[in-house]
N, C-alpha and C positions, 0 to 999 in steps of 0.2 A: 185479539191483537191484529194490525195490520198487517197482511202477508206479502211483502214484494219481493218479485221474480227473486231478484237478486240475495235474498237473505237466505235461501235453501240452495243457495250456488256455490256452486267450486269452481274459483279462479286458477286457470293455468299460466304464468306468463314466459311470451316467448321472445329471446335473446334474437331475434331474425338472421344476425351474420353469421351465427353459430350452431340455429336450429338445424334448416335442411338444404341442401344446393343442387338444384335441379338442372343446373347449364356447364357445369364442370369449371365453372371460374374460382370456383375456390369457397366463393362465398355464402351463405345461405339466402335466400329468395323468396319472394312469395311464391311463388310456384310449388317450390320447396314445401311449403307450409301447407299448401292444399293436398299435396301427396300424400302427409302424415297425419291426417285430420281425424281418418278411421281410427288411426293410435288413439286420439286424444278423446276420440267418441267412447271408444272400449275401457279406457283410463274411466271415464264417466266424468268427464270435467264438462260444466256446463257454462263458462265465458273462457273466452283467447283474451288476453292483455297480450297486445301487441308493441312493444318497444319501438320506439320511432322507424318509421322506413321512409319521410321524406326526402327531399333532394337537400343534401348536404355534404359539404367537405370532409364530414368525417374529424375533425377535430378533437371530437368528445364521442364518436360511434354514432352519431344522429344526435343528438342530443343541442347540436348548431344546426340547426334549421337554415336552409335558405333559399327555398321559398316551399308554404303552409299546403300548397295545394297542386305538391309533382311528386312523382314518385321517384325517390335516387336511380340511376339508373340500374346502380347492380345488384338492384331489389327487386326488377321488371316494371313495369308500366304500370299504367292508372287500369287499363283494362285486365293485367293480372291482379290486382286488387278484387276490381269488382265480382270478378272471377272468385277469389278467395272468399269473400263478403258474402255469396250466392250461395258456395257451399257450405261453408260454417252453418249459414242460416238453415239449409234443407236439414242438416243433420239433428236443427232442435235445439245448436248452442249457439251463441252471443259473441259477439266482437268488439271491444275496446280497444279505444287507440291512446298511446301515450303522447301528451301534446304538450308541449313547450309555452307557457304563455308569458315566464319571466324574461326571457333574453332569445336573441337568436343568432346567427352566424355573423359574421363582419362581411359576408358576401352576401348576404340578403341584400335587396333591392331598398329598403328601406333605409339599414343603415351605410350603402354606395350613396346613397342620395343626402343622410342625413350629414356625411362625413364632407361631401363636396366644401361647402363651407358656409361661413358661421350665419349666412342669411339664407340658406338653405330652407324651404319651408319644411323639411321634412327635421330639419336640425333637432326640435325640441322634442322628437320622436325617441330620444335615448339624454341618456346622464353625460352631460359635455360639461367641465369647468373649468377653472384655469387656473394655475397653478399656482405652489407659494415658495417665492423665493428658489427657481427650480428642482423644485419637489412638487412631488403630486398634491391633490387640492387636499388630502388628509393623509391619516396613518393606519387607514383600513387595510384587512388582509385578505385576501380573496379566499375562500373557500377549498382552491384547489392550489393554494399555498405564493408567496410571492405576494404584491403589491397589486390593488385590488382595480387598480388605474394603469390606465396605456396612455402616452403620449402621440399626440398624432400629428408629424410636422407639416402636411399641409394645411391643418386651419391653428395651428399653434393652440388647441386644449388639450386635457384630457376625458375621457372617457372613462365611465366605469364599466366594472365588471365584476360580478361577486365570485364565476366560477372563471373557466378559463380566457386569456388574452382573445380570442378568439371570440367570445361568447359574449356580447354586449349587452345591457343591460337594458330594456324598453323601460319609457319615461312613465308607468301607469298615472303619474299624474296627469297627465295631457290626456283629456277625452278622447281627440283623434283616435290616440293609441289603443284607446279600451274601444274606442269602436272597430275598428278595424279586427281586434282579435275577435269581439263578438261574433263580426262575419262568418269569421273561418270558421269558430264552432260552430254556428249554424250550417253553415256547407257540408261539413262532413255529415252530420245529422242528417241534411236531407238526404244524403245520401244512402245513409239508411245505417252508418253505425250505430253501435248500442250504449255508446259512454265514452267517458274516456278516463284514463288516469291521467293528473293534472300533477306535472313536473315543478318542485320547488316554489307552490303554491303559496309557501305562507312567507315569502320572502319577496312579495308584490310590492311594499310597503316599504319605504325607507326611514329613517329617522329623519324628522324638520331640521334644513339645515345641514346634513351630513357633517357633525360634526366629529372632530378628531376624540379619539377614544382616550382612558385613562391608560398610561404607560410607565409605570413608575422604574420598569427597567432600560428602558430606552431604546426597545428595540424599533427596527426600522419600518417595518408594522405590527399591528396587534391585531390577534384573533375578534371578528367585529358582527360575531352575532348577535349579540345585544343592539346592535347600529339596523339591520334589515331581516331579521327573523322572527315571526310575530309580533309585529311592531302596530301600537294601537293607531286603528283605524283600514288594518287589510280586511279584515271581513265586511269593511264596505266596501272595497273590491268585489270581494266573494259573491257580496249580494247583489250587485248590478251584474257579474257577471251569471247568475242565478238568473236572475228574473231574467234576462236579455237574450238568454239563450238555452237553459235547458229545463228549466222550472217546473213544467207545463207537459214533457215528456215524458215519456217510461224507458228510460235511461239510466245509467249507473254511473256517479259521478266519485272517483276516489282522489283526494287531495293528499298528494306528499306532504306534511306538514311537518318539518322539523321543528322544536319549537314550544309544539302544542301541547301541554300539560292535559293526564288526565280529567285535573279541576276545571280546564278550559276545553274539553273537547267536544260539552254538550253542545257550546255557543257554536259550535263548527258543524256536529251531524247530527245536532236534535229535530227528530221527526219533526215537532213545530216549527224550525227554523225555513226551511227550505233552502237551506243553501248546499251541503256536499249531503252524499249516500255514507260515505265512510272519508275516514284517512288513514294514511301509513303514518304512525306515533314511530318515533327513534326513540325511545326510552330505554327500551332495551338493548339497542345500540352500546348507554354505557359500559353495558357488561362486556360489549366486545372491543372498546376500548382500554381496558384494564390491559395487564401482565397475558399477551398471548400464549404465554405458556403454562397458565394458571388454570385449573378444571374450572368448569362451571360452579356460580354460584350461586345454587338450587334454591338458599331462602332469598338471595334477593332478585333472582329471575321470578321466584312465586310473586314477592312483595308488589312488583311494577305490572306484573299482569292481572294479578288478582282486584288491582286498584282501577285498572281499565275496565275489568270485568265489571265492578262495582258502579261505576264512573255513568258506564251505557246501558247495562241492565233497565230493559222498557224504555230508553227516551233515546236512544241511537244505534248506528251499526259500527262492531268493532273489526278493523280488517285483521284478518289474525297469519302472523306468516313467522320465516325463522331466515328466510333464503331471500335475494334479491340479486339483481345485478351488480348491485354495488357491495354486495360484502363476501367477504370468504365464502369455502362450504362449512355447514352447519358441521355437517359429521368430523370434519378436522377440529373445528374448532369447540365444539362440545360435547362431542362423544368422541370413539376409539376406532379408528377406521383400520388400524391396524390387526388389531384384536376381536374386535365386536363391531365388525361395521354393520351386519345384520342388525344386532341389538339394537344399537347405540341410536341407530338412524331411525328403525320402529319406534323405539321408546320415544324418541324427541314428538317424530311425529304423532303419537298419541297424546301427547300431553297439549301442542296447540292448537289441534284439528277438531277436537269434539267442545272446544270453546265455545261459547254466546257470541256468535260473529260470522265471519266469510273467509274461510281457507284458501288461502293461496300457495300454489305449489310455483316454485320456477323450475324450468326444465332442469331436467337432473336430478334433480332433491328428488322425485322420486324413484331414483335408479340408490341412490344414497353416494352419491358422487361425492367424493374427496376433491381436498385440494390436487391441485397439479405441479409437477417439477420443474423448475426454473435453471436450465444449467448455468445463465449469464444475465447481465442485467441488461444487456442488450432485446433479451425476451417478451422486456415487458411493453406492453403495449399503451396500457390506461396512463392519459393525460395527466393526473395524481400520482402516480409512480412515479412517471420519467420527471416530473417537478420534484417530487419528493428523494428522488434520484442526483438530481441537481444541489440539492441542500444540504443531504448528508454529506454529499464527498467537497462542496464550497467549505462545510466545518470538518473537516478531516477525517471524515469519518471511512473507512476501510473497504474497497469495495464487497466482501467478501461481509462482514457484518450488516449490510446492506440489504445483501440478498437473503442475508437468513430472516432479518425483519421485515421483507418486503415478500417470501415466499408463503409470508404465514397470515400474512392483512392484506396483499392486493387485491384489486376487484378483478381481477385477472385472473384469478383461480377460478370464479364462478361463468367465464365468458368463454370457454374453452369447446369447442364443436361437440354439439351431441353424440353420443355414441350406439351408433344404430343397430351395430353388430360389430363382429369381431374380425371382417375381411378388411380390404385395403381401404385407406381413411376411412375407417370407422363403419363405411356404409354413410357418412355426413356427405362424399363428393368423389367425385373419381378424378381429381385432381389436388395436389399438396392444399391443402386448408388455410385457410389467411391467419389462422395462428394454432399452434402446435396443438394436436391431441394432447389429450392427458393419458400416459405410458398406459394406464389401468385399462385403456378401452377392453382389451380382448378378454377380461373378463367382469368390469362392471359394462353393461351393454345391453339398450333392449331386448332384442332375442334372444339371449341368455337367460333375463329373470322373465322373459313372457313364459318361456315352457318351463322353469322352477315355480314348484307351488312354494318353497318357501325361501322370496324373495322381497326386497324392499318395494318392489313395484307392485306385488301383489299381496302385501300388507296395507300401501296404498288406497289398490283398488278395492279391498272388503274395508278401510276405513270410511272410503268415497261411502261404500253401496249404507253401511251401518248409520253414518251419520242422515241418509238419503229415507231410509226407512222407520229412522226413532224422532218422532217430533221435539222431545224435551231435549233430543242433542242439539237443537238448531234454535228454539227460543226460549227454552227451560232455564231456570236460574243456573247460580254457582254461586258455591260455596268452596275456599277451600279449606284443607284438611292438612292434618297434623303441618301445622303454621311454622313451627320452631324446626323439622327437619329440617340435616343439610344433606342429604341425599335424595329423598322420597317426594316427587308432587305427585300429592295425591287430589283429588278434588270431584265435588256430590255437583251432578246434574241434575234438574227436578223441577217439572213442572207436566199438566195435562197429566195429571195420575200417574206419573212415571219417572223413576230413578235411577240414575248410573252413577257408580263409582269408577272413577279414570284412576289407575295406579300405576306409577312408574320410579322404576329406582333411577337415577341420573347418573349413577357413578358407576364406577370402573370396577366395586365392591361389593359383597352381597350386602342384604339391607333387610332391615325388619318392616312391614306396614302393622300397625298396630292403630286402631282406631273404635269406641265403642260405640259408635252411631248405629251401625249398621251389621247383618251378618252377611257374609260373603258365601254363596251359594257353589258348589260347581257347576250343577245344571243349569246355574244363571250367567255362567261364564261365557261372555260373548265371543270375545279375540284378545288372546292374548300372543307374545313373539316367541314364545318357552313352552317346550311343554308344558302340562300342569296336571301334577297325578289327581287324581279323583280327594276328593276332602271332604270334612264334614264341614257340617255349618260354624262358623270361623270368625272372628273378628282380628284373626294375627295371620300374617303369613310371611314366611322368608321368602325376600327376593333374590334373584342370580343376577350377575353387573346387568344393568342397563334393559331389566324386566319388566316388563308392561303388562297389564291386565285391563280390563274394562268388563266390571260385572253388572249386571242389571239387578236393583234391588228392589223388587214390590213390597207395598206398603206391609205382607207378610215378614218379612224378613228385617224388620223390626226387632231388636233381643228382648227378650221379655226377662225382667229383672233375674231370674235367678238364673239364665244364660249368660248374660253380663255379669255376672259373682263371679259363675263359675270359671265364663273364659277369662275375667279378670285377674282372677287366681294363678293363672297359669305361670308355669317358671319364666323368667324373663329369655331364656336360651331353648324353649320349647319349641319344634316346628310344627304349628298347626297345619301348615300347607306347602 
C-alpha cells in the first residue's frame, strides 16, 4: 500500500489569537507560536494547521481575508512567518495553512474594486444582482443566520454572501477568479508550505440560476444548503484547482466539505482521483445538533463513523477529529467534565484517534478542556452568536434563556486562550487577553498535566507514541464491534499480522464489553485510563463510566471452541475483569 508522509501524521491545529502572545498585546502571534513549538515536538504531533493569520479585519477572526499575501499585523510580519516556517521544518514537522478560497473580506482590493460600479472590470469578480421588487434577488439564508444578500447603494445591487455581511462571495464562475486564487496557492507553496486546509470547500459551486428555495412557511429566508453545498459540478473546481496548483507536490491538502456524503467522499479523496488528501465530513456534527443536553448517542455516533471507516478503507484518507474551532469542547458536550473529565476526555480520545485516518487534535482537546463561563451575552465574541443573538431576543426570547443555549453551543467555548500554566493570564500573555480565560486555567493547564503521569495530556502523548509504533493502527482495517451497544464502542484493528481491540464505555455508567471474537489478554494490555487488576484470558469485562482499554490481540488469542462455551456460559452479572 502506498505510504504518504501524511497518513502516519498527527495534525495539531492552532487557534493563533488564542494560542501564544509574545508582545504583551493581548493577542496570540506567530512569534508566540515558535516559542511553544518544543511543546508541540514533545506532544509528538507531526503537522501545525495553522488558522488564518493573514491581514484581515477580523470580522469572522481571519476568516475575511484581505489581502492573500500580508500578514495581519497583530500576528507579526511575513518575516515572523518565515521565521516560524524555518523552525517547524528543523524540528521534522510540517506546516499547513488554513486558506479561504470561497469569499474574502469586503475590504479586499478585489471586492473595493469590484463594488466601485457596475462596469467595473473587476465587477464580475463576485455575486452582484438586482433585486425583486425591493427584496433581495432570492430567499436564501446565509450560513451565519439573516439574509444571504447585502444591498449596496452605490451601484444599486446586491451581493451575496453565504457566511457573514462582511464576507462576500467570489464568482468561481469567472476564470479570472480561479486564476487568480490558483496564484496565491502556488505562492505560498513556493514558499515552502506543506498544504493547506481549504476553508468551505464544497460550497464553490452555486445552483444555475440562484433560484429561490421551497418556503411553504413563509419565512423571510430559508436555510439554502441545498442552493451551494455540494452542488453538481464543484469538483470541477476541485480539479482545476488540483491540477493548477498542487497535484504534482508532496503536500497535504484537506477540504472542509460540508455536504459530502460518506457514499460521495471517494469522488473527493480517492488515491485515483488526485484531487484532495482528505476532508473534514460534518456528519457527525448532527449529533451535536440534537438536545444539548442529551448524552451522547454511542450507536449512532458508531453508525456514521463506522460508514466512513468503510467508505475509505484502501481507496482514500479519513481526517479523524472530535474538536475544531467551530464547535463546543468535546468533554462538555460528550463526556463529564465535571465528574470524569479525566475519563471522559481519554475515553473519547481513544475511540477516534487509533481510526484508519489522520488524528487531529485542536489546542486544548488535549489538556481536556471544557467549556468556558459566559457571565453576559455581551461576552460572546463569534459573528454566529452575536447574529444568533440578535434573533432570539428580535423573537422574544429572554436574555437569560439565551445565554444558557448559547453557553452550551458557541464556538466560543473552543477559542478561549491556551492555558499555559496556572500564573497571571494563564502564562497565554502578560497582558488582559482579547477574550476571557476559561475560570478552570489554574488547574486544567499545561504544566500541571506535563509533571502528572496521569493526565489527559499524557494519555495523549502514549496515544500519539502507540499509534506511531503499531502499523495496523494506522492502515489496518476496522471492523466494528458489539454494533447494537448504547454505551460501549468498541472496535478490531487488523491488518500486517496484527490486532487491536479499542474498548471504551461512553457513559457516565459502568458498562459490560462482551464480545466472542477475541480473548482479551492482560499481558496484552496496551493503555488503558483505569486501573486494570491482572485477569485471565477473557472475552467479558465490566467497565467503570467512561473506561477505555486498547488490547493487542495476536492471532494466538483466538478462543478455541471450548474457551468460547465456557466463557459463553458465564453468568450475565459475572466480572471476568
Amino acid at each position: 500500500m502506498e505510504r504518504q508522509w501524511w497518513r502516519e501524521a498527527v495534525v495539531y491545529q492552532i487557534y493563533p489569537r488564542s494560542f501564544m502572545d509574545s508582545d504583551g498585546d493581548g493577542i496570540g502571534d506567530l512569534n508566540g507560536i515558535t516559542a511553544r513549538l518544543d511543546y508541540l515536538q514533545w506532544l509528538g504531533v507531526d503537522v501545525i494547521w495553522l488558522c488564518p493569520v493573514y491581514r484581515s479585519p477580523n470580522d469572522d477572526n481571519g476568516y475575511d481575508i484581505s489581502d492573500h499575501r500580508a500578514i495581519g499585523a497583530e500576528y507579526g510580519t511575513m518575516a515572523d512567518f518565515d521565521r516560524l516556517l524555518a523552525e517547524v521544518h528543523r524540528r521534522g514537522m510540517r506546516l499547513i495553512l488554513d486558506l479561504v478560497l470561497n469569499h474574502t473580506s469586503d475590504e479586499h482590493p478585489w471586492f473595493i474594486e469590484s463594488r466601485a460600479a457596475r462596469d467595473s472590470p473587476k465587477r464580475d469578480w463576485y455575486v452582484w444582482r438586482d433585486g425583486r421588487d425591493g427584496r433581495a434577488p432570492n430567499n436564501w439564508e446565509s450560513i451565519f443566520l439573516g439574509p444571504a444578500w447585502t444591498y449596496d447603494a452605490g451601484s444599486g445591487q446586491y451581493f451575496l454572501h453565504l457566511f457573514s455581511a462582511r464576507q462576500p462571495d467570489l464568482n468561481w464562475e469567472n476564470p479570472a477568479v480561479r486564476a487568480a486564487l490558483f496564484e496565491i496557492v502556488r505562492w505560498w507553496l513556493d514558499k515552502g508550505v506543506d498544504g493547506f486546509r481549504l476553508d468551505a470547500i464544497s460550497h464553490l459551486k452555486k445552483r444555475a440560476g440562484l433560484p429561490d428555495l421551497p418556503n411553504p412557511a413563509g419565512l423571510p429566508q430559508v436555510p439554502s444548503y441545498a442552493a451551494h453545498m455540494n452542488v453538481d459540478g464543484v469538483l470541477d473546481f476541485v480539479d482545476e484547482l488540483a491540477r493548477a496548483s498542487f497535484r504534482h507536490r508532496d503536500v497535504l491538502t484537506v477540504g472542509e466539505a460540508n455536504g459530502v456524503s460518506a457514499a460521495q467522499a471517494e469522488a473527493w479523496v480517492g488515491r485515483a482521483r488526485g484531487r484532495l488528501d482528505m476532508i473534514l465530513h460534518f456528519e457527525h456534527w448532527t449529533l451535536w445538533s440534537r438536545d444539548p443536553h442529551a448524552a451522547l448517542d454511542v450507536a449512532a455516533l458508531r453508525t456514521i463513523l463506522s460508514r466512513w471507516q468503510r467508505a475509505l478503507h484502501g481507496r482514500g484518507g479519513n481526517a479523524l477529529y472530535l474538536e475544531n474551532h467551530d464547535l463546543p469542547r468535546v468533554v462538555s458536550r460528550w463526556g463529564d467534565p465535571l465528574r470524569y473529565r479525566y475519563e471522559s476526555a481519554t475515553a473519547l480520545a481513544a475511540v477516534y484517534f487509533l481510526m484508519e485516518g489522520t488524528p487531529f487534535i485542536y489546542q486544548g482537546q488535549e489538556l481536556g478542556m471544557a467549556n468556558t463561563v459566559f457571565a453576559s451575552l455581551d461576552e460572546f465574541d463569534d459573528v454566529f452568536a452575536r447574529n444568533r443573538i440578535a434573533r432570539l431576543r428580535a423573537e422574544g426570547v429572554a436574555d437569560a434563556a439565551i445565554l444558557a443555549e448559547l453557553a452550551l453551543t458557541s464556538r466560543d467555548n473552543s477559542r478561549t486562550p491556551m492555558p499555559w500554566d496556572d500564573g497571571p493570564h494563564a502564562g497565554f500573555s502578560t497582558a488582559r487577553p482579547w477574550m476571557k480565560l476559561n475560570p478552570e486555567y489554574r488547574t486544567v493547564n499545561v504544566a500541571r498535566q506535563q509533571a502528572e503521569a496521569r493526565s489527559v495530556l499524557a494519555f495523549y502523548r502514549r496515544l500519539i507514541a502507540l499509534r506511531r509504533t503499531h502499523a495496523a493502527l494506522i492502515d489496518g482495517g476496522y471492523t466494528a464491534l458489539l454494533r447494537a451497544n448504547r454505551q460501549v464502542y468498541a472496535y478490531l484493528r487488523e491488518g500486517r499480522g496484527e490486532r487491536y481491540v479499542i474498548i471504551a464505555n461512553l457513559s457516565a455508567r459502568p458498562a459490560r464489553y462482551r464480545h466472542r471474537g477475541f480473548l482479551l489478554r492482560h499481558a496484552e494490555l496496551l493503555l488503558a485510563n483505569h486501573a486494570v487488576a491482572p485477569h485471565e484470558d477473557t472475552m467479558h469485562c465490566r467497565l467503570q463510566p467512561f473506561e477505555a482499554r486498547i488490547y493487542r490481540v495476536p492471532d494466538a488469542a483466538r478462543p478455541r471452541a471450548t474457551t468460547a462455551a465456557r466463557t459463553a456460559a458465564a453468568p450475565a452479572d459475572e466480572e471476568l475483569c
